[in-house]
N, CA, C and O atoms as CSV, one atom per row, in Angstrom:
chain,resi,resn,atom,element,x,y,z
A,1,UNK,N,N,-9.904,-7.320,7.876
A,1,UNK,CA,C,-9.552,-8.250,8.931
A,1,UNK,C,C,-9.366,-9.639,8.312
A,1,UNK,O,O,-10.265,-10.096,7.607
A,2,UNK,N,N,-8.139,-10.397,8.561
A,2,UNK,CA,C,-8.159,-11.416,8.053
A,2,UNK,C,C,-8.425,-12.534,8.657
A,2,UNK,O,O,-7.481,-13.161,9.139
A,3,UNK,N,N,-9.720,-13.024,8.767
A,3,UNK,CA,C,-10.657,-14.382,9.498
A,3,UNK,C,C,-9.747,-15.350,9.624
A,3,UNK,O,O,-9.631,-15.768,10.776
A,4,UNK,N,N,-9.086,-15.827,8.845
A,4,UNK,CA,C,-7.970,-16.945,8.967
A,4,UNK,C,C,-7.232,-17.135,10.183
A,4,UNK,O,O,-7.070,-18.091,10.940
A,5,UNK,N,N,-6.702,-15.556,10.139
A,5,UNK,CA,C,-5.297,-15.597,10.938
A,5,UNK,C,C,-5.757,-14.509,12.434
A,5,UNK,O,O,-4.994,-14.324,13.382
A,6,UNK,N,N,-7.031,-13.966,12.320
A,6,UNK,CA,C,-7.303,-13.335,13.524
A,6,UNK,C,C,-6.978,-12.035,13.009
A,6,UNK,O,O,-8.045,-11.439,13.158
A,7,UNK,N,N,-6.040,-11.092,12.413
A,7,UNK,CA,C,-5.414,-9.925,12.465
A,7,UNK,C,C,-5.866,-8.964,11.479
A,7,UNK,O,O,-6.497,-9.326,10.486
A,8,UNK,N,N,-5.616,-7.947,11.674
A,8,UNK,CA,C,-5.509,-6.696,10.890
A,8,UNK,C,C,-4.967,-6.668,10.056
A,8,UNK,O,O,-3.851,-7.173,10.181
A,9,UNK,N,N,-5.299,-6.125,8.726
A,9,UNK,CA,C,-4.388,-6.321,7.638
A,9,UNK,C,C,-4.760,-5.120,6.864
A,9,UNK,O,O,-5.721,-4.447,7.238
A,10,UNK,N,N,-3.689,-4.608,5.215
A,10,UNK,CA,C,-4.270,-3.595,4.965
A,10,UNK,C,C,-4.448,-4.317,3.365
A,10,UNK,O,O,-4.052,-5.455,3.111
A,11,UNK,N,N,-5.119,-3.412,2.371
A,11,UNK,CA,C,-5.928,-4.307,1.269
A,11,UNK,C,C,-5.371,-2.974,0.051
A,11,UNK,O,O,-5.561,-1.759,0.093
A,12,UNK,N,N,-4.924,-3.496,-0.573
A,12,UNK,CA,C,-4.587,-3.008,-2.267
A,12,UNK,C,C,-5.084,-3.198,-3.130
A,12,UNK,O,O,-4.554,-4.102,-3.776
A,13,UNK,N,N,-6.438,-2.541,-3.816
A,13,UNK,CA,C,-7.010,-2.759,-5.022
A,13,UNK,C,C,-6.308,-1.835,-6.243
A,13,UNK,O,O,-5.758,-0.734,-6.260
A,14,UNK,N,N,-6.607,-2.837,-7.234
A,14,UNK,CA,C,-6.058,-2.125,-8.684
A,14,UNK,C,C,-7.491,-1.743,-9.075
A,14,UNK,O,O,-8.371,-2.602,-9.018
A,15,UNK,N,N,-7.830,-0.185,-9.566
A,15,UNK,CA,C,-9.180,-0.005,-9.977
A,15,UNK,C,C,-8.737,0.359,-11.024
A,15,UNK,O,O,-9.355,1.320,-11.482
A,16,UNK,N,N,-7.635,-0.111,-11.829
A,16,UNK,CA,C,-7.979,0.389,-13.304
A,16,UNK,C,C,-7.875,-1.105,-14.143
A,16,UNK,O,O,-7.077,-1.459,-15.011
A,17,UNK,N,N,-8.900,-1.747,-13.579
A,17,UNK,CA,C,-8.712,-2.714,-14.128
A,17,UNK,C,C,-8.632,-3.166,-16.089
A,17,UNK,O,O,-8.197,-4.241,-16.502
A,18,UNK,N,N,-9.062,-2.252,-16.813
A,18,UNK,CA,C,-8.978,-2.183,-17.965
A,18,UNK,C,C,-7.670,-1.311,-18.913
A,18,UNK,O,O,-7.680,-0.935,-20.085
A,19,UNK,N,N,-6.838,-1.223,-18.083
A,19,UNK,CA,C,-5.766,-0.303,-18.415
A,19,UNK,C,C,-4.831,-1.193,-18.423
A,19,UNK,O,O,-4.659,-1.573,-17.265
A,20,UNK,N,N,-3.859,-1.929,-19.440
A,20,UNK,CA,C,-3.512,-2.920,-19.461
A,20,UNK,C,C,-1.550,-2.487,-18.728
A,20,UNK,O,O,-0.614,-3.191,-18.349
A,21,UNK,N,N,-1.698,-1.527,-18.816
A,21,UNK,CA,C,-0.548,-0.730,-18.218
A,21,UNK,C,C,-0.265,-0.320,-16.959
A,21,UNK,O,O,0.812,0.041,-16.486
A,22,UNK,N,N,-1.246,-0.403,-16.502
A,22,UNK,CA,C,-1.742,-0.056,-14.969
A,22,UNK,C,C,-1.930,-1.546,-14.314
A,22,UNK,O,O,-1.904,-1.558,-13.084
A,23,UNK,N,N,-2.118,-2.817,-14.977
A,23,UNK,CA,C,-2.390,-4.035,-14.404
A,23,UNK,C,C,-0.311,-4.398,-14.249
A,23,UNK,O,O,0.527,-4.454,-13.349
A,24,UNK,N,N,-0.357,-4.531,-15.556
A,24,UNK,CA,C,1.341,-4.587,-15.423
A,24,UNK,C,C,1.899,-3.645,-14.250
A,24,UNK,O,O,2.064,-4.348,-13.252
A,25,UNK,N,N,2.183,-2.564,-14.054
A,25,UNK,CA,C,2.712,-1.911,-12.914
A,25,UNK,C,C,2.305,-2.645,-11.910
A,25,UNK,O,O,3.177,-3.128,-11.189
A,26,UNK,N,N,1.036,-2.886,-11.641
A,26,UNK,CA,C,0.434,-3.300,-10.214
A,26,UNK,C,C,0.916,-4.852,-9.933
A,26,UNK,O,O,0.849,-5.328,-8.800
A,27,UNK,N,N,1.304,-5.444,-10.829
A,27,UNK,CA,C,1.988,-6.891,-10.966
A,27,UNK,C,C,3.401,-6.715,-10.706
A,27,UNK,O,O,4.011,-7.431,-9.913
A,28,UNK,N,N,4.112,-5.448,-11.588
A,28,UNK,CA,C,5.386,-5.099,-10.945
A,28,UNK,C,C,5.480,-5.262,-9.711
A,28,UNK,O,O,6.092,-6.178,-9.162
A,29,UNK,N,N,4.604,-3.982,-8.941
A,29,UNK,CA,C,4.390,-3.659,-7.912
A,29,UNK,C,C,4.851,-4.978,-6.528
A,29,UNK,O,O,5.730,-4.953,-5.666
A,30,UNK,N,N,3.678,-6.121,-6.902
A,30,UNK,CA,C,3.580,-7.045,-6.219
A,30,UNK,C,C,4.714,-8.035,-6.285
A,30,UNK,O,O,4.981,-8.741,-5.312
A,31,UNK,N,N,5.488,-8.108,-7.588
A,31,UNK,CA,C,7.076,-8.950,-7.349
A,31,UNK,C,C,7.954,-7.857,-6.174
A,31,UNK,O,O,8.177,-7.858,-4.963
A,32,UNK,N,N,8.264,-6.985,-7.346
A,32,UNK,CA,C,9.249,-6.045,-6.055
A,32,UNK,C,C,8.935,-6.165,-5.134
A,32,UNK,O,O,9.422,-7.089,-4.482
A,33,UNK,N,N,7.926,-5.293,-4.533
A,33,UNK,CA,C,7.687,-5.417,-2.912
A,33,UNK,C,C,7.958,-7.016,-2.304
A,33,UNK,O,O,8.831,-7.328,-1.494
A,34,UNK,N,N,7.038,-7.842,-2.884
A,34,UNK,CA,C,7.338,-9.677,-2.418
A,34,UNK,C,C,8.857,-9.748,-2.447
A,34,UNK,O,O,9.363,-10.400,-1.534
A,35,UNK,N,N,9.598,-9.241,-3.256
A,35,UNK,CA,C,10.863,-9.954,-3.357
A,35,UNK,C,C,12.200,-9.454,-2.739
A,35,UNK,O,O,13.356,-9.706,-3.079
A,36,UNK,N,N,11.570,-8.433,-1.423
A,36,UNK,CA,C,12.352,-7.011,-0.702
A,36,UNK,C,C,11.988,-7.367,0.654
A,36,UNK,O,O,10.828,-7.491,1.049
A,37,UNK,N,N,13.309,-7.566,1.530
A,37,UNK,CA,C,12.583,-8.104,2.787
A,37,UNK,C,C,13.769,-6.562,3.494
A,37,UNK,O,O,14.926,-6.282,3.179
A,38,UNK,N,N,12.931,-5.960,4.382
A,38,UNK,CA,C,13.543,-5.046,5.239
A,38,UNK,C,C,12.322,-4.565,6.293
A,38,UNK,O,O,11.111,-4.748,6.176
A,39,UNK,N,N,13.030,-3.917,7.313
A,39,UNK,CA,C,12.145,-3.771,8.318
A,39,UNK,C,C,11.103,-2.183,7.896
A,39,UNK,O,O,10.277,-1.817,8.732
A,40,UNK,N,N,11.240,-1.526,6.814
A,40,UNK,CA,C,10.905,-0.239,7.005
A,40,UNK,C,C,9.932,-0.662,5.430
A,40,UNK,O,O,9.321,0.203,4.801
A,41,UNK,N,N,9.972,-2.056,5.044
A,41,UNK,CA,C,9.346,-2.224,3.745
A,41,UNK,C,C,7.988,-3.159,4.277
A,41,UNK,O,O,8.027,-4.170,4.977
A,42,UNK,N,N,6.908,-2.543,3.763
A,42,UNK,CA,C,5.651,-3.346,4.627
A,42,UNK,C,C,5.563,-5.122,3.824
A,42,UNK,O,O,5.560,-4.954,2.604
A,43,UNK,N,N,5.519,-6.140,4.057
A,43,UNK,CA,C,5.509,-7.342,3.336
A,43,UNK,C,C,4.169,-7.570,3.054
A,43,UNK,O,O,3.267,-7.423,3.879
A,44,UNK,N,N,4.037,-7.893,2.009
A,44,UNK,CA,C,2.630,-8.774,1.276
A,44,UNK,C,C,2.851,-10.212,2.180
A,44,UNK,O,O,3.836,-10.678,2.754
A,45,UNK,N,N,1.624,-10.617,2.039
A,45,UNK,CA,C,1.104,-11.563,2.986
A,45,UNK,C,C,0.585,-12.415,1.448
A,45,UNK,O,O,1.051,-13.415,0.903
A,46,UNK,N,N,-0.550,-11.531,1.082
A,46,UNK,CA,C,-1.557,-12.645,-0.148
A,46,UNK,C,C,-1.425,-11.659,-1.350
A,46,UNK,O,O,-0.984,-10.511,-1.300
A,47,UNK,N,N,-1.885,-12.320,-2.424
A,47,UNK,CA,C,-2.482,-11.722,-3.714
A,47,UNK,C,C,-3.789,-12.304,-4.379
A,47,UNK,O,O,-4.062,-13.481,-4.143
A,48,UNK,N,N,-4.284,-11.857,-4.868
A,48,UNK,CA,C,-5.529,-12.391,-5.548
A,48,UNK,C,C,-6.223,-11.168,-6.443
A,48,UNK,O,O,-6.008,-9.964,-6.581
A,49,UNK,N,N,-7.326,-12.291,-7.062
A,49,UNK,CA,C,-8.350,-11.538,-7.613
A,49,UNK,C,C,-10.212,-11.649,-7.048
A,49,UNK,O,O,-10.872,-12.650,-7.329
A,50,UNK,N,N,-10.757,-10.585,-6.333
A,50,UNK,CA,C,-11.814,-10.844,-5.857
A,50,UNK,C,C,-12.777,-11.042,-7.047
A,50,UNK,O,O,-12.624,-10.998,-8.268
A,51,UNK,N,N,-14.207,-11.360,-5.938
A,51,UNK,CA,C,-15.593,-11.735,-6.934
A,51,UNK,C,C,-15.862,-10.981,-8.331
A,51,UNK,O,O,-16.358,-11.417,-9.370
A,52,UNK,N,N,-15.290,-9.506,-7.957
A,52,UNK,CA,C,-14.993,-8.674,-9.091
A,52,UNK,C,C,-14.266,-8.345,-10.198
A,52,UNK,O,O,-14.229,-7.340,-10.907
A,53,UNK,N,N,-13.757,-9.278,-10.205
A,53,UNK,CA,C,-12.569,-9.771,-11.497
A,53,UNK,C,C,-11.318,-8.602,-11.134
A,53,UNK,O,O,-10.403,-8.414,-11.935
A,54,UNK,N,N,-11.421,-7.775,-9.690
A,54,UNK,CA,C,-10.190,-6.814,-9.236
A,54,UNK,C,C,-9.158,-7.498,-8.364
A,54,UNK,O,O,-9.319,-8.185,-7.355
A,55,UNK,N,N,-8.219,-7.189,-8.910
A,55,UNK,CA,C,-6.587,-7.763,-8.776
A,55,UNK,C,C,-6.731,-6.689,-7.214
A,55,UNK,O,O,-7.334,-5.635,-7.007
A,56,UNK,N,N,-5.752,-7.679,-6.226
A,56,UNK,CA,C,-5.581,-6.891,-5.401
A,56,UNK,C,C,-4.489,-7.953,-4.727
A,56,UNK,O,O,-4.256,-9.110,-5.077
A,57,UNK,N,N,-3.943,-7.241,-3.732
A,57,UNK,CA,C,-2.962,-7.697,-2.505
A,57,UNK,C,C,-2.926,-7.585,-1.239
A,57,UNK,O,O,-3.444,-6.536,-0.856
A,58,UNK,N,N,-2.506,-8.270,-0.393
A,58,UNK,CA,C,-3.105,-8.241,1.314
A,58,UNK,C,C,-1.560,-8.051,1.808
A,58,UNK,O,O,-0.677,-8.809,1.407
A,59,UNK,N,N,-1.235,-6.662,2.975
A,59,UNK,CA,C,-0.033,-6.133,3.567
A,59,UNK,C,C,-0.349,-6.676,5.050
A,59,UNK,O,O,-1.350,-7.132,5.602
A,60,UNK,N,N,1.101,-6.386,5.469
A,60,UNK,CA,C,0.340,-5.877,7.126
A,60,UNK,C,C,-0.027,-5.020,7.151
A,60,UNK,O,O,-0.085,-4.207,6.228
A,61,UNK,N,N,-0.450,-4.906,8.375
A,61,UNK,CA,C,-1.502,-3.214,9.088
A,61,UNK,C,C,-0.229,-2.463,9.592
A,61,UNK,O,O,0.762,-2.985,10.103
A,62,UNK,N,N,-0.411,-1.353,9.390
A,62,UNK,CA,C,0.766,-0.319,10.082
A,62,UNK,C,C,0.183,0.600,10.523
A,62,UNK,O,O,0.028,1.481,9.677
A,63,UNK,N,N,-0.571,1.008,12.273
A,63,UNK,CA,C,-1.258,2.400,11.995
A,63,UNK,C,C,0.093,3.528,11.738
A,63,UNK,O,O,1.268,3.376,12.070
A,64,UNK,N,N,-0.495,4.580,11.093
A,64,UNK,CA,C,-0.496,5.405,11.523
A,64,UNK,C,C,-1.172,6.522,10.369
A,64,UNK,O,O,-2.371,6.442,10.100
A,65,UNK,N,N,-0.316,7.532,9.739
A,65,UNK,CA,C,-1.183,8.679,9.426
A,65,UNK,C,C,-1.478,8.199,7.878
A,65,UNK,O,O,-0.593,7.541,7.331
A,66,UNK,N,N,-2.869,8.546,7.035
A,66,UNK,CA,C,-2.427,8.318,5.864
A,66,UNK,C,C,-1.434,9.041,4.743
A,66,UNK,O,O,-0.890,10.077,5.123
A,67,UNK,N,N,-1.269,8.769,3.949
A,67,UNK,CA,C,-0.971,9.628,2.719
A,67,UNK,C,C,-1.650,10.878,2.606
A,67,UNK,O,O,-1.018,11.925,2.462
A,68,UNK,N,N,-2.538,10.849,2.646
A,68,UNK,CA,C,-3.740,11.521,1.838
A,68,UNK,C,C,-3.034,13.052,3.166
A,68,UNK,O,O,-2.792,14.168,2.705
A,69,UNK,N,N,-2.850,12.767,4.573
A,69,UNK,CA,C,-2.591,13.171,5.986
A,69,UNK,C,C,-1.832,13.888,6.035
A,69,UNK,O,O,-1.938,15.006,6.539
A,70,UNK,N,N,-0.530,13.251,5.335
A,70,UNK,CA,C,0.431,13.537,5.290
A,70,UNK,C,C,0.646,14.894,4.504
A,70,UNK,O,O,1.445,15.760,4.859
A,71,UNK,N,N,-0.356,14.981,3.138
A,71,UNK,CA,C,-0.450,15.784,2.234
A,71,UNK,C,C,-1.074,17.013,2.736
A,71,UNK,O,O,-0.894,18.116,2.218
A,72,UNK,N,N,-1.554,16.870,3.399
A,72,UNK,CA,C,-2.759,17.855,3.866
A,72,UNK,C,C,-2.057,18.899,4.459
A,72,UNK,O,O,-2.147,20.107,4.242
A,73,UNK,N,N,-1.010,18.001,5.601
A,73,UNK,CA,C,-0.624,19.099,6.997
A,73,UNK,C,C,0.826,19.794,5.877
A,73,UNK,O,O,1.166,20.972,5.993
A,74,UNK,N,N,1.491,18.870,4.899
A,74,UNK,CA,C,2.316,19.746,4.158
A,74,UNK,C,C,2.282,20.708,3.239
A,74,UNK,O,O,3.174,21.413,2.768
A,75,UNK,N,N,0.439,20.607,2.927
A,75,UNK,CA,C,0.171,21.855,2.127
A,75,UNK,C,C,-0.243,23.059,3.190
A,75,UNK,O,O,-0.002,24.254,3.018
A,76,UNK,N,N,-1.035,22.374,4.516
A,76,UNK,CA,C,-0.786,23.673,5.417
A,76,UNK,C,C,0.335,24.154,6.309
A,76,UNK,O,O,0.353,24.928,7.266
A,77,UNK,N,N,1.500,23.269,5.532
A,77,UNK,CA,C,2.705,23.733,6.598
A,77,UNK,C,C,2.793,23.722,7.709
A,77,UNK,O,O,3.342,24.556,8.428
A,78,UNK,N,N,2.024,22.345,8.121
A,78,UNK,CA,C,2.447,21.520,9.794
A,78,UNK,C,C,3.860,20.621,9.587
A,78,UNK,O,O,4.640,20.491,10.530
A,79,UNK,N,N,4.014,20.262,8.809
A,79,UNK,CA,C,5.230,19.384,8.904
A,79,UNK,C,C,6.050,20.035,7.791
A,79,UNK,O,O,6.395,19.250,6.908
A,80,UNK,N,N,6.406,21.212,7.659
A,80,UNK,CA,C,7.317,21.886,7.618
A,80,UNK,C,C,9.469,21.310,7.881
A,80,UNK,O,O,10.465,21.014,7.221
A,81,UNK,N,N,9.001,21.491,9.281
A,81,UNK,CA,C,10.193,21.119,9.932
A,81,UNK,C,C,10.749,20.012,9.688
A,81,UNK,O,O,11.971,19.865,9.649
A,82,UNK,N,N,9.646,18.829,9.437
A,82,UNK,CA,C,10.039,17.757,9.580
A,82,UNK,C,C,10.715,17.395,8.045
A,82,UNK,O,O,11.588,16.532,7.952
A,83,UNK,N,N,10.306,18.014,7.070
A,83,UNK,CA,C,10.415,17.538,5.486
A,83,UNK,C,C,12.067,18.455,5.440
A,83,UNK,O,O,12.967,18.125,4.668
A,84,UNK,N,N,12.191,19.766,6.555
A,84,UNK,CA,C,13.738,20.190,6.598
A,84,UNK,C,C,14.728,19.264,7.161
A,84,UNK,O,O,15.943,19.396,7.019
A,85,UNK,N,N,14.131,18.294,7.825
A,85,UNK,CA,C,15.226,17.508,9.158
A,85,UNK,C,C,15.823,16.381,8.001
A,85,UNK,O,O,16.931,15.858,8.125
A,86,UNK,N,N,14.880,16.096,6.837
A,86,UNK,CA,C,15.257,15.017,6.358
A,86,UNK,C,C,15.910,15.302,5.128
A,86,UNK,O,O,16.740,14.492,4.715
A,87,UNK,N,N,15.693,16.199,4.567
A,87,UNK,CA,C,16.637,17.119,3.418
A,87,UNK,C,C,18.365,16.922,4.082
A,87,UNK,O,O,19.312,17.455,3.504
């Protein structure tokens, strides 16, 4: 929740913080996305590094299903149909 502004927000940590390859991507990460304005592309709001010396970035909130969700119902072949509609 972001105290500032009142709202919901969603939070991006880099946990490989010692992987100097994985910091670079995640820096990629944060130009591209910042530098891509469309309605179906979520926008960064902030970037930083917390108390923990971990790099991270602040999105909007978007509900809906996660990743992780998404994976689940396509390994049990609930969304089937839907992964045909878009082929």
């Amino acid at each position: 929740h972001d105290q500032d502004i009142g709202r919901k927000v969603a939070l991006k940590r880099l946990l490989g913080q010692d992987n100097p390859q994985a910091v670079a991507r995640f820096i990629d990460e944060v130009r591209t996305v910042g530098s891509l304005e469309h309605p179906n592309i979520v926008p960064i709001h902030d970037v930083g590094v917390d108390e923990d010396g971990s790099l991270f970035f602040v999105m909007k909130y978007v509900e809906g299903e996660t990743l992780a969700d998404v994976i689940t119902k396509l390994h049990d072949g609930e969304l089937v149909s839907v992964v045909e509609e878009i082929r």
